[in-house]
ChimeraX commands (.cxc) that place a marker at each C-alpha (Angstrom):
marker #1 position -8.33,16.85,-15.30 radius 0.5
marker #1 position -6.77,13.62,-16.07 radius 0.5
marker #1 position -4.14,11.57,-14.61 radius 0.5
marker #1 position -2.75,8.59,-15.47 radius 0.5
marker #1 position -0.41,5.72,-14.14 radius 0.5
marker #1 position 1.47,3.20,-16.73 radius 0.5
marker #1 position 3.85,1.95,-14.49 radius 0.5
marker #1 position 2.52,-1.32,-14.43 radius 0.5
marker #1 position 3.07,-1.36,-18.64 radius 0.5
marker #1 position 6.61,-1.73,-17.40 radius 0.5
marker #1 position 6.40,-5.06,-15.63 radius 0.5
marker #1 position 3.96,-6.25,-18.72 radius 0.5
marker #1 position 6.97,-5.33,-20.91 radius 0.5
marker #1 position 10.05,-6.78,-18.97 radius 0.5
marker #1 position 7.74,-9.83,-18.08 radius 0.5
marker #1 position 6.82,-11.01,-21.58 radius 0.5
marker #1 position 10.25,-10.20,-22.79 radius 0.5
marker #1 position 11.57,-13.35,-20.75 radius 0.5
marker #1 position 8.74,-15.49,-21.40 radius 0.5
marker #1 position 10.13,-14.39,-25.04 radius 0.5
marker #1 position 13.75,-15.31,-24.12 radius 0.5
marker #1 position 12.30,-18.70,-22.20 radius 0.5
marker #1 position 10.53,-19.33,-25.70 radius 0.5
marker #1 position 13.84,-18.88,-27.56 radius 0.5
marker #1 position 15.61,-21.27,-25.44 radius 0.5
marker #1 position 13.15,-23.88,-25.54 radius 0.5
marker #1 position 13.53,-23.70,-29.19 radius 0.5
marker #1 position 17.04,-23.73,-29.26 radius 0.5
marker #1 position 16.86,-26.97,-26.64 radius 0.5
marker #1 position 13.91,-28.87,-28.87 radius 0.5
marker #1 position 16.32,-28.66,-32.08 radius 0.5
marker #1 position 19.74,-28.92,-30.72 radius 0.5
marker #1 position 18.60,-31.67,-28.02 radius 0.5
marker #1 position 20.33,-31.96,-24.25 radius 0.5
marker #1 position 22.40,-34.62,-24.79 radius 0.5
marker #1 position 26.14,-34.02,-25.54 radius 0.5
marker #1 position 26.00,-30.06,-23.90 radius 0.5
marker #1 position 29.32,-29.73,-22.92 radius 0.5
marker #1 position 30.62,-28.72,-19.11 radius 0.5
marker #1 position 31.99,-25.40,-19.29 radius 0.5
marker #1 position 35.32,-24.76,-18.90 radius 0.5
marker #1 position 35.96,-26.81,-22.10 radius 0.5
marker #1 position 39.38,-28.04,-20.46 radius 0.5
marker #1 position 37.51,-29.88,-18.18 radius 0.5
marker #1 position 36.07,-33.44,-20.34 radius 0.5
marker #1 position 32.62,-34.30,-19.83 radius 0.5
marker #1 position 29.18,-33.45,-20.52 radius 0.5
marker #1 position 25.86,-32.15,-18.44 radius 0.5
marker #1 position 23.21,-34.95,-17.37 radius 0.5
marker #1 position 20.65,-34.90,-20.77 radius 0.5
marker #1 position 17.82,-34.11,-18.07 radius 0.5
marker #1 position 19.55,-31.28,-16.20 radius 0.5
marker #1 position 19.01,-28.55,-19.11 radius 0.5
marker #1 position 15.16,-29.05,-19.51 radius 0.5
marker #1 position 15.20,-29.25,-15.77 radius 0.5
marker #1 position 16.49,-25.89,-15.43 radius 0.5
marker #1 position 14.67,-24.44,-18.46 radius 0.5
marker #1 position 11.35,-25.69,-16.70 radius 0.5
marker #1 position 12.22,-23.38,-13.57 radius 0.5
marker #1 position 12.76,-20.16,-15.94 radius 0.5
marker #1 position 9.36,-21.05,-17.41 radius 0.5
marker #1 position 8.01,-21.65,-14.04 radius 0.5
marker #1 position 9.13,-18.73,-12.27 radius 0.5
marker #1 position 8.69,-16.34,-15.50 radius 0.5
marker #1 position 4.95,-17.38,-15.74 radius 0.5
marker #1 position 4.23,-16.65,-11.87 radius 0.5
marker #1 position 5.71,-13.58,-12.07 radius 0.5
marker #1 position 4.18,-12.24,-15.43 radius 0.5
marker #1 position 0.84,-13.76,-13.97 radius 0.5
marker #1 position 1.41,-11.69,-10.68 radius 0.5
marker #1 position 2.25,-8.22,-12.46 radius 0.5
marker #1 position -0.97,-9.07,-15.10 radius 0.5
marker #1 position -3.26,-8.23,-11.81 radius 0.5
marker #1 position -1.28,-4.73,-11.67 radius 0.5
marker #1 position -3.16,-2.44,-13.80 radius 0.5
marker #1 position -2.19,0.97,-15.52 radius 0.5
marker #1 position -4.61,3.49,-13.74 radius 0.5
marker #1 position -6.24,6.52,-15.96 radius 0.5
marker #1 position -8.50,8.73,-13.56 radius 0.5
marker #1 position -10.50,11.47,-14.96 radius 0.5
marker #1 position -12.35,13.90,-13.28 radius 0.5
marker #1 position -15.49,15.07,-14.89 radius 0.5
marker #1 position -17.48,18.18,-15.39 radius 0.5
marker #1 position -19.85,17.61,-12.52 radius 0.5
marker #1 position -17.03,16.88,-10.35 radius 0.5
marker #1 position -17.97,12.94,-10.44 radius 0.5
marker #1 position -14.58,10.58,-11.19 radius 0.5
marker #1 position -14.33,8.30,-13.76 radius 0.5
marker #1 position -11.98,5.27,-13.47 radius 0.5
marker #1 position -10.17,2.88,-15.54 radius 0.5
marker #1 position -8.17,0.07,-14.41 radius 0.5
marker #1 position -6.58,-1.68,-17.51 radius 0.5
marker #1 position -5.11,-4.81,-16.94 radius 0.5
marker #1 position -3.06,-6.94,-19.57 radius 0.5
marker #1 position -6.25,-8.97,-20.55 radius 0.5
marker #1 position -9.34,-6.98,-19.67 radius 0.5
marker #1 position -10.06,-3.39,-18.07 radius 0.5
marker #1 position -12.76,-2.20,-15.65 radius 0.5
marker #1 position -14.23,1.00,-15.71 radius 0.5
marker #1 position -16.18,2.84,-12.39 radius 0.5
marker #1 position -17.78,6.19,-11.94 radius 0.5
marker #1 position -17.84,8.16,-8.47 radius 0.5
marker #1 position -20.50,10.22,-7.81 radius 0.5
marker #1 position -19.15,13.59,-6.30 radius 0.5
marker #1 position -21.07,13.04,-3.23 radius 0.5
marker #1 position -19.53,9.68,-2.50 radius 0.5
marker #1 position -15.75,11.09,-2.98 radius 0.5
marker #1 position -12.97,10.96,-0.24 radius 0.5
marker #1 position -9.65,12.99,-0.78 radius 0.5
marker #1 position -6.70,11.43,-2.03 radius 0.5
marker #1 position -3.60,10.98,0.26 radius 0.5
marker #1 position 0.14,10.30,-0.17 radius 0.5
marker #1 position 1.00,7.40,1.55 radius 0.5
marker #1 position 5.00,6.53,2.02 radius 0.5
marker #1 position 6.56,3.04,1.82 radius 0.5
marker #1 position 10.38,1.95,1.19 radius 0.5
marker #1 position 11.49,0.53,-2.35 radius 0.5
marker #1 position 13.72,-2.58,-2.14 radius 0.5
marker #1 position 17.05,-0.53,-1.65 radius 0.5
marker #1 position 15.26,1.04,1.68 radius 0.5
marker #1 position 14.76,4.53,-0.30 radius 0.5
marker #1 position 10.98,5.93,0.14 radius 0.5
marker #1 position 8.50,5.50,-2.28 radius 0.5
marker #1 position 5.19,7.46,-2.55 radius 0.5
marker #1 position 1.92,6.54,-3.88 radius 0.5
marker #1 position -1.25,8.99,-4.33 radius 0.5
marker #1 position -3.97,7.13,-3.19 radius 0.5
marker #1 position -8.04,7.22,-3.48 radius 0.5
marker #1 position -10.22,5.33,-1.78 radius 0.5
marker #1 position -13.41,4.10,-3.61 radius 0.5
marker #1 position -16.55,3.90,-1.72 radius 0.5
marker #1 position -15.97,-0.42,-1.13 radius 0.5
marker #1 position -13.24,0.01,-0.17 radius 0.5
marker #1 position -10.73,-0.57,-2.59 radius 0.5
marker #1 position -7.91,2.14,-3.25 radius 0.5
marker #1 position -6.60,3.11,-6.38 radius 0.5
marker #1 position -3.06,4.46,-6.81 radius 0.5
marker #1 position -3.43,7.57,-8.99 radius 0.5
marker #1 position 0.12,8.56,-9.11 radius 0.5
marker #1 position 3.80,6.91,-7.93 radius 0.5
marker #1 position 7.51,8.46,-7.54 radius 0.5
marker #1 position 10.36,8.22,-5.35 radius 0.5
marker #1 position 9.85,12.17,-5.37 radius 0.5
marker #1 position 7.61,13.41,-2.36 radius 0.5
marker #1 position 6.92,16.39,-3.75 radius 0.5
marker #1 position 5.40,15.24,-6.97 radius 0.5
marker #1 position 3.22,13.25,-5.10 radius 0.5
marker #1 position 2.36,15.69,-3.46 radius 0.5
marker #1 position 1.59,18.43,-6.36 radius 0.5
marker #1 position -0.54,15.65,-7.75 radius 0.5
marker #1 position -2.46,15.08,-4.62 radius 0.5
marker #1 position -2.86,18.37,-4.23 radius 0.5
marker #1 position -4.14,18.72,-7.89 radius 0.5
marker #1 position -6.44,16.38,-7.66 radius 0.5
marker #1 position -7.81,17.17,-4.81 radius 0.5
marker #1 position -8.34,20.78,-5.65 radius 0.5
marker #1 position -9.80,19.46,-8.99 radius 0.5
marker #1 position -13.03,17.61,-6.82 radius 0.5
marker #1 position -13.02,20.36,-4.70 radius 0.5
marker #1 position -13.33,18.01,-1.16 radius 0.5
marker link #1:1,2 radius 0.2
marker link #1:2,3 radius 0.2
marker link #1:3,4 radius 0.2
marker link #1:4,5 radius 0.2
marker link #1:5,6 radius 0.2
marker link #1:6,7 radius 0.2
marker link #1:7,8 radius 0.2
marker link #1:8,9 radius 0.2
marker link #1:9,10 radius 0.2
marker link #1:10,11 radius 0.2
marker link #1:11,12 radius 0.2
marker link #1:12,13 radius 0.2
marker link #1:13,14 radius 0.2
marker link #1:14,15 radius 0.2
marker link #1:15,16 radius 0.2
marker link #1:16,17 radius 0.2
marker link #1:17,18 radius 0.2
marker link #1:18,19 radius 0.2
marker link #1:19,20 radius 0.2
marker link #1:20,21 radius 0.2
marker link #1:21,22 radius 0.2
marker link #1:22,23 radius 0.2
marker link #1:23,24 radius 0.2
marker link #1:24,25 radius 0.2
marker link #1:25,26 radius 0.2
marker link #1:26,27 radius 0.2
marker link #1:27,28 radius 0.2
marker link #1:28,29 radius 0.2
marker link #1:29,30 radius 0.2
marker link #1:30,31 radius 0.2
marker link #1:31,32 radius 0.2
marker link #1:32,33 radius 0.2
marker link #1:33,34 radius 0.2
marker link #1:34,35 radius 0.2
marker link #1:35,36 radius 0.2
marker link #1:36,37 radius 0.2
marker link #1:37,38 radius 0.2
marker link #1:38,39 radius 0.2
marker link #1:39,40 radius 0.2
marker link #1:40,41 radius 0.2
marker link #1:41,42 radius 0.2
marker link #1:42,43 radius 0.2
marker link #1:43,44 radius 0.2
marker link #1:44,45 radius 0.2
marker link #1:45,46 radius 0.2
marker link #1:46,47 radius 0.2
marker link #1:47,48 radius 0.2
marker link #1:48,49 radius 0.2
marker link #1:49,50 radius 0.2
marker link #1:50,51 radius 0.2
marker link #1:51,52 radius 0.2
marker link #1:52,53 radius 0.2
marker link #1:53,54 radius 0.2
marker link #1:54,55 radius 0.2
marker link #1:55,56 radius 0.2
marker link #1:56,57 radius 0.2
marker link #1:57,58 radius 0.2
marker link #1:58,59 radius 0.2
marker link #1:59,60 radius 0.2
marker link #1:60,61 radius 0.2
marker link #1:61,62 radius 0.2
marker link #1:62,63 radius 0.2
marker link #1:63,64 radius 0.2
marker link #1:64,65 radius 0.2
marker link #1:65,66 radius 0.2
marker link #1:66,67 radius 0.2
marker link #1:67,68 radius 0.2
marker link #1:68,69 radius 0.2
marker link #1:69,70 radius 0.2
marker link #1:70,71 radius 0.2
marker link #1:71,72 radius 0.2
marker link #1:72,73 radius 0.2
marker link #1:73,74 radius 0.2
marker link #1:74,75 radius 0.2
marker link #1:75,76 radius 0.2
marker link #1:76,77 radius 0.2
marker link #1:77,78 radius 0.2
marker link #1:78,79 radius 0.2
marker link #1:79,80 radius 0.2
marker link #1:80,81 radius 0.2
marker link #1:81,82 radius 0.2
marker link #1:82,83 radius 0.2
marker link #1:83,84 radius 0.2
marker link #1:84,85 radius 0.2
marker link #1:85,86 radius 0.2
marker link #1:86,87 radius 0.2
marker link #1:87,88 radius 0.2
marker link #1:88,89 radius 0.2
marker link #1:89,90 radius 0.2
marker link #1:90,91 radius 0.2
marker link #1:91,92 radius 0.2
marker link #1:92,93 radius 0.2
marker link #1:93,94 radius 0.2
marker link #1:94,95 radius 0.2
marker link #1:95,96 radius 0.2
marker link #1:96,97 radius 0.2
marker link #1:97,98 radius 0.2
marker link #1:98,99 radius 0.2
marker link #1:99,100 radius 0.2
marker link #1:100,101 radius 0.2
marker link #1:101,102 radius 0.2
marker link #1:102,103 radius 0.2
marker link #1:103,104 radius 0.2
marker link #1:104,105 radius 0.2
marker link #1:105,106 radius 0.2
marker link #1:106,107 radius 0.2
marker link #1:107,108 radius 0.2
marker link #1:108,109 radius 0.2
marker link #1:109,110 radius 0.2
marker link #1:110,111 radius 0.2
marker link #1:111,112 radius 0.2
marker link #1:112,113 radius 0.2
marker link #1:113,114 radius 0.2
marker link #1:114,115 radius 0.2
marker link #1:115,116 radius 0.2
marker link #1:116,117 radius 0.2
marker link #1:117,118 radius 0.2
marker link #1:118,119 radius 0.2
marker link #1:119,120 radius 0.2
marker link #1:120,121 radius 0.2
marker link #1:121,122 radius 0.2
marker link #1:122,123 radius 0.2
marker link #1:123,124 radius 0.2
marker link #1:124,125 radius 0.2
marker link #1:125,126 radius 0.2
marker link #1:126,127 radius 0.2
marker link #1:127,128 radius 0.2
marker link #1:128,129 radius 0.2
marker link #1:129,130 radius 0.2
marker link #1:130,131 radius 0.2
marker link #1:131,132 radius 0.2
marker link #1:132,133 radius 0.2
marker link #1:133,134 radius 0.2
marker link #1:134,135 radius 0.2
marker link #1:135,136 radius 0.2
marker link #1:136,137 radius 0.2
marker link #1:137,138 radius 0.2
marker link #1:138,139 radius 0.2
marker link #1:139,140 radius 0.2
marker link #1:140,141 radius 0.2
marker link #1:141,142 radius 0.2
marker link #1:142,143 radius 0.2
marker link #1:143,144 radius 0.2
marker link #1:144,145 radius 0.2
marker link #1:145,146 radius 0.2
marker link #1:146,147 radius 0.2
marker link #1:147,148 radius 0.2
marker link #1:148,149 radius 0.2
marker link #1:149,150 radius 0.2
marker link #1:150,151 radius 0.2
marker link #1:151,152 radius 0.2
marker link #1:152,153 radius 0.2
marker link #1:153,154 radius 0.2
marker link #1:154,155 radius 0.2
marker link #1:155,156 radius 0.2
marker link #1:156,157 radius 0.2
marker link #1:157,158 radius 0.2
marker link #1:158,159 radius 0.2
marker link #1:159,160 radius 0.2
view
């Protein structure tokens, strides 16, 4: 049995698509310069400050690299379960990946636990907790019930 969780590939994605679009911009800023960038409407005479454009390019960079840097320590999740009912894990990040073996005997069942997205809805993660501690999400939905089968799957599958 194997199960596996990209979500996080998402984030990677939409991240270094607008340190992409930041790059683009600073491009467009170093040849066109910031002096002489009109104030929009064009009815209106006058022109921005020459230090308000890198200004406000510098807190796009800023706030694009803490965020990408955040979602980088989210990894995509692959668990396996093996033929002597041991689990293998890999955690791959955006720069490295770490891989960990269970031993059957050390093995807890996984659980569904419920949170709320950012609209209020509930989320759902599938959940296993490693023997220090740490828990990996094997699976994540806004639907209960696939959680569920999943959990259910898995746990079936190391027979606990």
């Amino acid at each position: 049995m194997k199960l596996r969780n990209n979500i996080a590939a998402f984030g990677w994605v939409v991240s270094l698509c607008f340190l992409a679009g930041c790059l683009a911009f600073t491009y467009i800023l170093i040849r066109d310069g910031s002096a002489n960038i009109q104030i929009y409407p064009p009815d209106i005479p006058g022109y921005y400050p020459s230090w308000l454009m890198p200004l406000v390019l510098s807190i796009f960079w800023l706030a694009g690299l803490a965020v990408a840097s955040h979602l980088a320590n989210i990894p995509c999740v692959q668990v396996e379960v093996l033929a002597d009912k041991s689990v293998l894990i890999v955690k791959r990040y955006l720069f490295w990946k770490k891989i960990r073996i269970i031993p059957h005997a050390k093995l807890t069942s996984a659980t569904v636990a419920e949170t709320t997205d950012i609209d209020g809805a509930p989320y759902f993660f599938v959940q296993l907790t490693e023997p220090n501690g740490e828990t990996t999400t094997i699976a994540e939905s806004c639907d209960r019930q696939r959680c569920q089968a999943i959990c259910m799957r898995f746990n079936n599958a190391i027979a606990l």
